[in-house]
N, C-alpha and C positions, 0 to 999 in steps of 0.2 A: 839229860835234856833231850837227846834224842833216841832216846826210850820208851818218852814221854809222848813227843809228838807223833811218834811211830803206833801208839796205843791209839791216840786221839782219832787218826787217821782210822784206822781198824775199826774201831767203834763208831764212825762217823759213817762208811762202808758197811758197817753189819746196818744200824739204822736205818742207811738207806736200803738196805735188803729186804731189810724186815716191813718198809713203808710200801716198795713196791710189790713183793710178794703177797699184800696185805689184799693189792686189787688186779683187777681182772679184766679185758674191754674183748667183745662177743662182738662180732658179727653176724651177719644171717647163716645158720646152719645149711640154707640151701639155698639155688640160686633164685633172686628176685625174678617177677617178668612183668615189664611196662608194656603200655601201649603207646605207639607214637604218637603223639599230639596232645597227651595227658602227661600227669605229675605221680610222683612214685616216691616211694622214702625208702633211703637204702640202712637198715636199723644198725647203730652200734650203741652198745651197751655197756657201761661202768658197773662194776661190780667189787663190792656193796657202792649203793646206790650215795654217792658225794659230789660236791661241788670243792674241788680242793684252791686253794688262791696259787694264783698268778699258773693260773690251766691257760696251756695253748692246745688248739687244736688244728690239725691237719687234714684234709681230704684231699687222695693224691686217685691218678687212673694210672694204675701198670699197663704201659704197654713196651716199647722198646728201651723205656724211661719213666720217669717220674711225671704226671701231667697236673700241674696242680687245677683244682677245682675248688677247693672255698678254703679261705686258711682264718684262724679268728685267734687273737690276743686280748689276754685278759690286760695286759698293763700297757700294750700298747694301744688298745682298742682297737686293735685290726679287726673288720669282718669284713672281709672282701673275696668276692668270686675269682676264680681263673679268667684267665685274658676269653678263652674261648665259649666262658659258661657265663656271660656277664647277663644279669637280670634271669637265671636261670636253677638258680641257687637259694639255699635259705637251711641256717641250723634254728635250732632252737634253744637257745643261753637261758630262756626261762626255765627248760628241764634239767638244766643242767645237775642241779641242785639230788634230780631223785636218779643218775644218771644217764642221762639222755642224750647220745652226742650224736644222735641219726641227722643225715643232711635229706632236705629237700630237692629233689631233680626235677626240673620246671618242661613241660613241652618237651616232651621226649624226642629225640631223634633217632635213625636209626643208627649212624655214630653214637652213638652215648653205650651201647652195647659194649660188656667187656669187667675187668675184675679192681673195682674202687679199694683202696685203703685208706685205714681211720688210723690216725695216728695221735694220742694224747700223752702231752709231756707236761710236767712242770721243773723246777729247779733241783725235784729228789729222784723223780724217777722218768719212763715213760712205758706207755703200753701201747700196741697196737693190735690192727684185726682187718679181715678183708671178706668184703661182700661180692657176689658177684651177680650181675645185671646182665637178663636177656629181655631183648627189644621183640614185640611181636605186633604185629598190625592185618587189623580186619576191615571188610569194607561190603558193601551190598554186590548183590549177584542179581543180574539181567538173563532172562531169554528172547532173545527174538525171534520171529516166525521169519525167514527168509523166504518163503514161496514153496513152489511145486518142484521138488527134484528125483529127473528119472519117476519113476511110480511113487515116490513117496514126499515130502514134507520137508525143508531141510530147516535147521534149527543151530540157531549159535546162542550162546554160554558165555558172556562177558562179566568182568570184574577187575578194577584195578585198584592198587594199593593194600597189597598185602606183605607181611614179611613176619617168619621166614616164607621162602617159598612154599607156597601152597598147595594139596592135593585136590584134583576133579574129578568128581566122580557122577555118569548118569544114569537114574534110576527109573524105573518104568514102573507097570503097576507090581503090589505084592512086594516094594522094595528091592526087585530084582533088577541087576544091573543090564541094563541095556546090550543086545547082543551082535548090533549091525557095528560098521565099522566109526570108529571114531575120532575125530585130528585134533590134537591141541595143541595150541602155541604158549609159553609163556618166555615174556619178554621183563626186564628191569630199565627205570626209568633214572637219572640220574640222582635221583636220593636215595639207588638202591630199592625200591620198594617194587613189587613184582606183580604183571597185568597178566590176565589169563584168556584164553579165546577160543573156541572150543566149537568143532561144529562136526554134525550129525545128522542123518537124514533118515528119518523113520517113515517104516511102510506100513501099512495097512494090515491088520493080523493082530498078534497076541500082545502087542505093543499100543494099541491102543487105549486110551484114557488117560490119566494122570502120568506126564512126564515131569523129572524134577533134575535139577543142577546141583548139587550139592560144593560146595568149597572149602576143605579142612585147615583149619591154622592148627598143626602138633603142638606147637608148644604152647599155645594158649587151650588147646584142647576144644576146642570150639568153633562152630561150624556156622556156614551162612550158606542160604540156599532158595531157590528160584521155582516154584512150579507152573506148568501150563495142560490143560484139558485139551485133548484131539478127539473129537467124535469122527467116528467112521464117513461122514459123509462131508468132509472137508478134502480127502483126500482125491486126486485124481482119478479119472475113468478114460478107459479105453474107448475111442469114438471109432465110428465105423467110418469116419470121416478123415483121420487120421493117417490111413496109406493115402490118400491123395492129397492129402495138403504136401506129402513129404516129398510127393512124384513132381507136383505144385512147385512145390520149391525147389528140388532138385533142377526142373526145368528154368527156373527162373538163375539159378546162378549160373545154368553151362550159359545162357543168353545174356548173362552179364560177364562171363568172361568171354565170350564171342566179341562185346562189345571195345569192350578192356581190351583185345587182340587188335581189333581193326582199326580203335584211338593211337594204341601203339604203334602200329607200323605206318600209320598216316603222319606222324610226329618224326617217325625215322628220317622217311621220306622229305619231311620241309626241315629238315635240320640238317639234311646231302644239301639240297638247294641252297640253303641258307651259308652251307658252306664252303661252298665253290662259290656265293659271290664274296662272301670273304676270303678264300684265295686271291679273287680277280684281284680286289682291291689289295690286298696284302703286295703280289705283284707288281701292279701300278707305283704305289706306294714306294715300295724297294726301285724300279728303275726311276723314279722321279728325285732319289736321293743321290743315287748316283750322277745321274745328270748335273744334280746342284752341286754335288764335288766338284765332277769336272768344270765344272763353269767356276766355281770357286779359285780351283790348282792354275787355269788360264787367267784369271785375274790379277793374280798373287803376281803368275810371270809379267803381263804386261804391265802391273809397276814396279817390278824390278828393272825391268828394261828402261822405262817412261825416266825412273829415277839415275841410271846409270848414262840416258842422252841429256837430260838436263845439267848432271855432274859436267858431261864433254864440252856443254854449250857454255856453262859458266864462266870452265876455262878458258874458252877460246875467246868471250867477252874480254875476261883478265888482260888475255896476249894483247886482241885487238885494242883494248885503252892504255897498256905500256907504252904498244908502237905509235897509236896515233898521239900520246904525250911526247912519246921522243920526235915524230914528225913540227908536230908545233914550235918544239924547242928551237930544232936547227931551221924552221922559218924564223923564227925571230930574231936568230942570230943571224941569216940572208938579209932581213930587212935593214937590224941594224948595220951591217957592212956597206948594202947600195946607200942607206939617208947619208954615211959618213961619207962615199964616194960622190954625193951628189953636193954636197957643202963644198969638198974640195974642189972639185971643177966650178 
């Protein structure tokens, strides 16, 4: 008997070996690259091509864990998103059949970057496979003319919402990079995506005519780019007018800080005044407080006193109505003695 079941078991093991061995699930050979704000299909493949019963499938994101992202049940009828991919998702159960178990990524973000796994099981076996997804984002490119700078032209290079971080590069005529000096700034915005600012100032010479901005996304391998026309006679000139505007002006600031000095020290001045008469009154102030103590500390005394003759007077009231009660008494005991004396005679 248990021989028996010990064969059944082995044979039930080989079948299932032989059922899973049978197929195959492919992801993308290389990695995917979406663009932010678009949809992308990350492919996995069943191989040979079957729809087998009661297939579940799984799409997970590795990162420090498992993230689930869309999970679908043939018996239980699950097809539902990850908590964080909700309306952003989507398989295709109609392919299943030739198979097809690639998921749909809806509005790409630049989180969504990173390495998905396909995982397909049913009750015999299961296979999996993993694709990996880079996020890349392009955007237009501006020059603007900032004005006259020093002898030349100055020029700024804007663009925001790219990822990864982007190359700038400026080109003058013949494709030749630009040789004066150059500053760029690139800054990230809280969805990670990356603004660029770039500024330049071109002079008059072998740089003139078609300048251009160029902005490279690697990993999309593609580029976006800005150009603008300088003809030679946009550019500043020397005026013979120019030492004296600067003499002009030199003279007009020493005569504004002359000014600037003598507003100063006139402020000095009413701010002493202003503050010796707040002395005065500070002082005033201070002996008027004292005063009110003292007149307060001689008050205090004279009802202490006021209340310590009035305690004396009380008393001596007290004494005075004991004695003049005992006076009354032994008159009326005089009076009764003479009416008895005067009956008897």
């Amino acid at each position: 008997m248990t021989d028996g079941l010990s064969s059944l078991l082995t044979l039930n093991l080989l079948l299932g070996l032989s059922v899973a061995e049978k197929f195959s699930l492919d992801g993308s050979p290389s990695p995917v690259v979406g663009v932010v704000g678009q949809d992308v299909v990350l492919p996995c493949q069943l191989s040979p091509p079957a729809r087998l019963p009661s297939m579940d499938v799984l799409w997970r994101k590795i990162e420090s864990g498992f993230i689930p992202v869309h999970e679908y049940s043939d018996e239980g009828s699950r097809d539902l998103p990850g908590e964080s991919y909700q309306n952003r998702t989507e398989l295709f159960p109609q392919e299943f059949s030739h198979g097809n178990i690639s998921l749909k990524l809806k509005q790409l973000q630049e989180a969504d970057a990173g390495t998905y796994h396909c995982f397909v099981k049913n009750p015999e076996w299961s296979q999996e496979a993993t694709t990996e997804l880079g996020i890349a984002a392009v955007a237009p490119v501006f020059i603007v003319v900032l004005g006259p700078r020093d002898q030349g032209i100055g020029l700024a290079c804007r663009t925001t919402g790219w990822f990864p971080k982007p190359e700038l590069q400026w080109v003058g005529k013949n494709g030749q990079n630009l040789s004066m000096e150059i500053v760029t700034n690139v800054t990230q915005d809280r969805e990670n995506l990356y603004s660029v600012v770039s500024h330049v100032t071109v002079t008059e010479g072998e740089d003139n005519g078609d300048i251009s901005c160029i902005v490279r996304n690697g990993l999309l391998e593609t580029e976006r780019q800005s150009a603008i026309h300088l003809s030679g006679d946009i550019f500043p000139r020397v005026s013979p007018w120019l030492a004296a505007f600067w003499v002009l002006f030199t003279l007009v600031l020493i005569a504004a800080g002359a000014c600037a000095y003598l507003g100063y020290t006139a402020k000095q001045k009413a701010s002493k005044k202003k503050l010796s008469k707040e002395e005065a009154l500070f002082i005033n102030e201070t002996e008027k407080k004292t005063w009110e103590s003292e007149c307060q500390e001689l008050r205090e005394k004279l009802d202490v006193q006021s209340k310590a003759y009035e305690s004396e007077c009380q008393e001596l009231r007290e004494k005075l109505d004991v004695q003049s009660k005992a006076y009354e008494s032994d008159c009326q005991e005089l009076r009764e003695k003479l009416g008895k004396n005067i009956h008897t005679h």
